[in-house]
N, C-alpha and C positions, 0 to 999 in steps of 0.2 A: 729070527729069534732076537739079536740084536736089537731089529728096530723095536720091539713091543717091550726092551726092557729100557729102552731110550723113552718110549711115550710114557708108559708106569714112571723114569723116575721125571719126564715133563708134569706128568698128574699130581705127584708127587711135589715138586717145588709150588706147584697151581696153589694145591690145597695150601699147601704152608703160608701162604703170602694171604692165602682169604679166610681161612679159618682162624676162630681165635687160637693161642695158645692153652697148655693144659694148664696151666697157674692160671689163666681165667678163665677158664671149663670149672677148676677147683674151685674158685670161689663161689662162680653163679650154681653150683651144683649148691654146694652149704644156702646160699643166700633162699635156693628154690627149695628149701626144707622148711624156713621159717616163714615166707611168704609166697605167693603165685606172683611168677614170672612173665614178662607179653610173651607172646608167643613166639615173636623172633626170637627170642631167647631162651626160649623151651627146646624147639625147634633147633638151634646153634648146638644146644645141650646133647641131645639127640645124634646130629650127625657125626660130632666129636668121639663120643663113647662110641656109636657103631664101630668105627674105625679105629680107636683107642684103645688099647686092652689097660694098659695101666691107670686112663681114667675111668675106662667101665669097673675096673676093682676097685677104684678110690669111693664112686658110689656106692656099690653092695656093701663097701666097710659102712660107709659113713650113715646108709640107712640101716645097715645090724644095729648099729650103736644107738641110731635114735630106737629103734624097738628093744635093744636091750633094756636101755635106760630110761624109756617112756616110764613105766610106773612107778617112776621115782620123783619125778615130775608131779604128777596127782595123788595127794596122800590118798583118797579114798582109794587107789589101787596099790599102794604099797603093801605088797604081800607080809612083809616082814611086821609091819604096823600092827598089820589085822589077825598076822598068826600067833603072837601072844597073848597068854590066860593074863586075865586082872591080877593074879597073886605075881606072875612074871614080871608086867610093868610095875607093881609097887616093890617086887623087889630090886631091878635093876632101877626106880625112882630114887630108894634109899642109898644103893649103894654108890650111886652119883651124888646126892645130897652129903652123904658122911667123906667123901673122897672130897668135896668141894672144902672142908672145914678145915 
């Protein structure tokens, strides 16, 4: 018993020395949302979060947000835009226009 907790924490120091840190998991996570990443680096992304619980929760956050916030992003999907009657937008038109005076 002893020795297999001596090798897990050898594996243990291993990974540390060869895997990036999670402050740079965090950024190539963000960075792999706005562009494609090589595959070393997808790949890196990959084996980090497998093993990471606190970095695999940093991306399910980080991609809720891009899907919450996606339609905010393209007016033609802004629900809020599109779910207003013409009489709605011209009244909240004016009542921006008269507050602006």
């Amino acid at each position: 018993m002893n020795l297999l907790r001596k090798a897990n924490y050898a594996l243990m120091r291993l990974m540390a020395r060869v895997m990036p840190s999670c402050k740079d998991i965090s950024e190539l996570i963000s960075q792999g949302m706005d562009r494609r990443l090589p595959l070393r680096k997808r790949l890196s992304i990959r084996l980090h979060v497998s093993m990471c619980g606190l970095c695999r929760r940093y991306e399910k956050q980080i991609h809720l947000l891009r899907r919450g916030f996606g339609c905010y992003a393209d007016p033609d999907k802004n629900a809020a835009e599109n779910s207003l009657s013409p009489e709605a937008k011209a009244r909240l038109e004016k009542a921006l226009a008269d507050s602006a005076k």
